[in-house]
C-alpha positions in Angstrom: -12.4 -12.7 188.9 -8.6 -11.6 189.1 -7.2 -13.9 192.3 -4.7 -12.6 194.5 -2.5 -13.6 197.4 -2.6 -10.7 199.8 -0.1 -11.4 202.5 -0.7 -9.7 205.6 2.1 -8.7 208.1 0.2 -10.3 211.1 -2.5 -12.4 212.5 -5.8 -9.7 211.6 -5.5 -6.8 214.1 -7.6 -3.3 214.1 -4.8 -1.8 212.2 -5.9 -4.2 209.2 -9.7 -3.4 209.7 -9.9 -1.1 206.0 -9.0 -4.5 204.0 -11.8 -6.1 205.6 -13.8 -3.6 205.0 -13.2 -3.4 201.2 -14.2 -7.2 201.1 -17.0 -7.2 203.4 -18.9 -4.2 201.4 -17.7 -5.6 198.0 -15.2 -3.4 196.9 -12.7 -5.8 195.8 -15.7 -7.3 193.9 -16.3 -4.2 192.3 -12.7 -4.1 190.6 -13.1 -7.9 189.6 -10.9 -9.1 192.1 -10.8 -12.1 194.2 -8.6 -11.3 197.1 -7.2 -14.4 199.8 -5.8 -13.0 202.7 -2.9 -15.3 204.9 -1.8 -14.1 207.8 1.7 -13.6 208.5 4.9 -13.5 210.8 6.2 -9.8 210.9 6.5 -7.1 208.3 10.2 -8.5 207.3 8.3 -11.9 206.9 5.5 -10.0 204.4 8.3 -8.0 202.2 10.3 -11.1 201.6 7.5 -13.8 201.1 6.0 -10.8 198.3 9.7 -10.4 197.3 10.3 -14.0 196.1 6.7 -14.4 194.6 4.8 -16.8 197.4 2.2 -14.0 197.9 1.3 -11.3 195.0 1.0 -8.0 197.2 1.5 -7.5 201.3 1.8 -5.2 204.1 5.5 -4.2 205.3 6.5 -1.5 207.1 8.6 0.4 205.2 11.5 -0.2 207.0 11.2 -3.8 206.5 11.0 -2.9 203.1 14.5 -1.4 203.1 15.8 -4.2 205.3 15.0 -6.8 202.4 16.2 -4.6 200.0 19.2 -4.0 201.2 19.4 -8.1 201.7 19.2 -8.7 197.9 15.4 -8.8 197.6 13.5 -7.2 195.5 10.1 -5.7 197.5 8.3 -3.1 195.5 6.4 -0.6 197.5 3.2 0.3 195.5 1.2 2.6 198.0 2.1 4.2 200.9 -0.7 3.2 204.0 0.2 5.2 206.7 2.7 8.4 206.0 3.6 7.8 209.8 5.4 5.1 211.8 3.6 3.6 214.1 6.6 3.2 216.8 5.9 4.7 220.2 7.1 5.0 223.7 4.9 4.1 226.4 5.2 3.8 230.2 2.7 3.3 232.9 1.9 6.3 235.2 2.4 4.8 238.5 6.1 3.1 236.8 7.0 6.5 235.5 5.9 8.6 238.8 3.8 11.3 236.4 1.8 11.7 233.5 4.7 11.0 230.0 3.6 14.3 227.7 7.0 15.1 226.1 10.5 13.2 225.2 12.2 15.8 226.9 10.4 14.1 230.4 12.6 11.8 229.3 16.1 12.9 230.1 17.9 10.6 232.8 15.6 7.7 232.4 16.3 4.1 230.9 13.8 2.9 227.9 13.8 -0.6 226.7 13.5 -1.5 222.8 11.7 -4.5 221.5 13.0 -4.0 218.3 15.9 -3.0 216.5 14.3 -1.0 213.7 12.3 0.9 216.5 14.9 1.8 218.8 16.5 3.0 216.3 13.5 5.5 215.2 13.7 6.3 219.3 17.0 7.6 219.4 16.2 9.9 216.5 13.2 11.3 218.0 15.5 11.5 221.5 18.0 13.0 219.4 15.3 15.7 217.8 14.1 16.6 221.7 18.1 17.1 222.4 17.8 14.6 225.2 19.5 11.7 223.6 22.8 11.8 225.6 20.5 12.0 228.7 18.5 9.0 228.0 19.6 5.5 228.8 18.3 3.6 225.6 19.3 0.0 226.3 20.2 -2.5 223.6 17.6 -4.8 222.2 17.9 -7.9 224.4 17.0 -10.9 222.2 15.9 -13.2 225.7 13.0 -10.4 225.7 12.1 -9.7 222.5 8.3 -8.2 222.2 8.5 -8.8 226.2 9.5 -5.4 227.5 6.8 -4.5 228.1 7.2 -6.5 231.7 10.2 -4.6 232.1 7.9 -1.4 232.5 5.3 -3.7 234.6 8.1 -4.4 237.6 9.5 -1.3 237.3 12.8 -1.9 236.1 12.6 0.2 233.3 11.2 3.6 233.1 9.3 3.2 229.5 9.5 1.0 226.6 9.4 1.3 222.9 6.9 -0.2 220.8 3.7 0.7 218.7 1.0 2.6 219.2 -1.6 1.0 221.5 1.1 -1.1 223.6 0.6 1.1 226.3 -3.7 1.0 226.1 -2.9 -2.6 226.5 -1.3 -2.6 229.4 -3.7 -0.4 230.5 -6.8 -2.6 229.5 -5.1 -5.8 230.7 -3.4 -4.0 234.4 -6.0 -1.4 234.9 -2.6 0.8 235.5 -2.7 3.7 233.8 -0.8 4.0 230.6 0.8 7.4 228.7 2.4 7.1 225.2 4.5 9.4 222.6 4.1 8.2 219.1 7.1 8.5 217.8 6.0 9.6 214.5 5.2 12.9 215.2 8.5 13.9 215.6 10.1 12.0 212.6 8.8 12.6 209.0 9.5 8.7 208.1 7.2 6.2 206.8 4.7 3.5 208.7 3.1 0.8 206.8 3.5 -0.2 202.9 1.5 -1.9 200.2 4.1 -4.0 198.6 3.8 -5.9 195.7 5.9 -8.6 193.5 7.6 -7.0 191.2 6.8 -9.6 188.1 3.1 -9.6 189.4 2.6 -6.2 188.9 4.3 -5.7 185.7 2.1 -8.3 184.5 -1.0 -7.1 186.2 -0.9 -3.0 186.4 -4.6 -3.3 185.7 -5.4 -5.5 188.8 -2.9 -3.5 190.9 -4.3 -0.5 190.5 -8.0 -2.0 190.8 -6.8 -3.4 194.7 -5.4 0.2 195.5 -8.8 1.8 194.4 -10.9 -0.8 196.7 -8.3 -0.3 199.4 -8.8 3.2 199.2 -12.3 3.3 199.6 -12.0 0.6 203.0 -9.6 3.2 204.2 -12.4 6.1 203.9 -15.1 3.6 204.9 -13.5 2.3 207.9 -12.4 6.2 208.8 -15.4 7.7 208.9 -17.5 4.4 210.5 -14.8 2.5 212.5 -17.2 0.1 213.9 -18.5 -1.2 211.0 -14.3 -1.5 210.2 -13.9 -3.8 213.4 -17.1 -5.6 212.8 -15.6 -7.4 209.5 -12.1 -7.6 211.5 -14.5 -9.7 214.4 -16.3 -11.4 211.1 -13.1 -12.6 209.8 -11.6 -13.4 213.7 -14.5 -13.9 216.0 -12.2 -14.4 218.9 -11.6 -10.4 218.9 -14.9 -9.7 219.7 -13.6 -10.1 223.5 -10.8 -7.1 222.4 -13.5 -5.4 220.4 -12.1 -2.0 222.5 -8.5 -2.7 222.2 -8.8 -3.6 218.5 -10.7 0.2 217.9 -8.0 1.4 219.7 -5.6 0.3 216.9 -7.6 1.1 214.3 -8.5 4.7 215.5 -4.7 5.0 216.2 -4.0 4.4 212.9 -6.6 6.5 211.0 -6.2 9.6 213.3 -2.5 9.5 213.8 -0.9 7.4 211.4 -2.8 7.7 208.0 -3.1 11.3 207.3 -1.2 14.0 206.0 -1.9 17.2 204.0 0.1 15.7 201.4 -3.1 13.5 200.7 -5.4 16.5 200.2 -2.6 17.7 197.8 -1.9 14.3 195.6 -4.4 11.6 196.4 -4.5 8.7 199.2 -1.1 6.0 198.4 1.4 8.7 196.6 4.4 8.5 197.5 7.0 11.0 198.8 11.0 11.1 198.3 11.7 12.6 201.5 10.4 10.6 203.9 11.7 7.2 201.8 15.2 9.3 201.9 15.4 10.3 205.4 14.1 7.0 206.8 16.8 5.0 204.3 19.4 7.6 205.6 18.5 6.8 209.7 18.8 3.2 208.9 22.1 3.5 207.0 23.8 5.6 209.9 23.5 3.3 212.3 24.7 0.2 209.7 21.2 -1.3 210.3 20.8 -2.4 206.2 23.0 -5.5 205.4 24.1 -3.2 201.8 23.5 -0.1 200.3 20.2 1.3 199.2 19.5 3.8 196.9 15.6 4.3 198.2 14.2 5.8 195.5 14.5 1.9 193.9 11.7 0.3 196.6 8.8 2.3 195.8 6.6 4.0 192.7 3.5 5.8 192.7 2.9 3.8 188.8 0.1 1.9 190.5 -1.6 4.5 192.1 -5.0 5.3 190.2 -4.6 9.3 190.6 -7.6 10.5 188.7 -9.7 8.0 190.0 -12.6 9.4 192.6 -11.4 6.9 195.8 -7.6 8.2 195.5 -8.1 12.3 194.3 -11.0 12.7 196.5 -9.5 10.6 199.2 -8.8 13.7 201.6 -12.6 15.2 201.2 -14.3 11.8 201.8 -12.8 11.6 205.2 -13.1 15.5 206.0 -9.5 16.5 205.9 -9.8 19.1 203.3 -9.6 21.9 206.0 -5.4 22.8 205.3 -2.8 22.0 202.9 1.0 22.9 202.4 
């Protein structure tokens, strides 16, 4: 058996169920790989400890992976996860004063970002309802960091940006309820990366490849039975067998929102696409977010991605998304 380091970009969470998955039902077995999950400290964390070697593949936003890039390391992106970012906005009904459908509900409120990267992403989707110049979108306050969400609970801001599921949170701890926008449905930019070393994988193509196959078929398990896809996330974490719903939540979010295109059904699950790599790298560089230039075509290839094999060609008709294409 192969070993390798797979450094995940937090503590397990029902967004990670597929990788689970693969292990529990043997997957990675079946490739001849022994895989060792850590757990991690954010998706910059991820890109740079694969970057310098510490870990041999990881999850990173893709985002992150520009970030690093653009800091002088060297983050390969191998597979694309989820064609979508997972940012969102979310409010609480009796906060906002009505049910949140549409940015354009927007216009003439104040939203608070936990994040740079996805306030960024917010102004662009603002900016693609034309409400933008209506919208207060405050500045990321360090002193609250991943906390604004109790700026939405007193009421002192009208919605918050965040990921998907922030809001059922609320919701699930509050019992208030909780309306969100994912963001990426109005912006064709990428979510979540499989990123490896770049040494490792030009010294192991063969055991690259194998992971993305076994990943592949975790993804189509976990789709089409998601709770045997939390039941190895509670087998490897016990103590989220308490957020059992939450943690679906995520993962159902991430399958059915996050994870599919048609571009799947066209060119198998993990290829790759210019365009969203280019418009993300050009969002990030408007704003002088990257510490450097970019070119973004340099973070990613689709060399590792097994296209004639069954888990990655058929990936679109295992899960039942065959029904359009473009």
């Amino acid at each position: 058996m192969t070993p390798v380091t797979f450094q995940l970009n937090w503590e397990p969470n029902g967004f990670q169920a597929p990788y689970f998955l693969a292990r529990e039902r043997g997957y990675y077995d079946d490739e001849g790989i022994d895989v060792a999950f850590v757990e991690g400290h954010g998706s910059p964390f991820a890109a740079e400890q694969t970057a310098r070697g510490r870990s041999d593949v990881g999850l990173a936003g893709a985002s992150a992976v520009l970030a690093k890039a653009s800091e002088g390391f060297d983050p390969l992106a191998a597979a694309a996860l989820t064609k979508r970012t997972p940012a969102a906005i979310y409010t609480l009904r009796d906060t906002f004063g009505e049910p949140l459908t549409d940015l354009s509900q927007l216009a003439g409120r104040t939203v608070a970002p936990s994040a740079t990267k996805t306030r960024i992403l917010a102004a662009q989707a603002l900016e693609s309802a034309g409400v933008r110049d209506s919208v207060e979108l405050l500045d990321v306050d360090p002193n609250t960091h991943h906390r604004v969400e109790h700026q939405v609970l007193d009421g002192s801001v009208d919605a918050a940006v965040g990921v998907v599921t922030n809001g059922a949170e609320l919701e699930a701890e509050y019992d208030r309820t909780a309306d969100e926008l994912p963001i990426g449905e109005a912006l064709g930019v990428y979510g979540m990366m499989l990123v490896v070393n770049r040494e490792f994988a030009s010294e192991s193509p063969e055991t690259v490849r194998s992971l993305l196959r076994a990943i592949a078929r975790g993804w189509a398990d976990a789709t089409n039975d998601p709770a045997a896809a939390i039941d190895a996330l509670v087998a490897r974490n016990a103590t989220l067998e308490r957020r059992r719903d939450i943690e679906t939540e995520k993962f159902l979010a991430a399958a059915e929102d996050l994870q599919y295109t048609d571009h799947i059904a066209e060119a198998g699950w993990g290829v790759h696409q210019a365009d969203r790599w280019e418009r993300l790298a050009g969002m990030f560089a408007e704003t002088n977010l990257l510490s450097g230039p970019v070119d973004p075509g340099s973070v990613w290839t689709n060399d590792y991605v097994d296209r004639d094999a069954p888990p990655i060609r058929e990936y679109a008709g295992r899960i039942g998304r065959m029904e359009s294409k473009r």
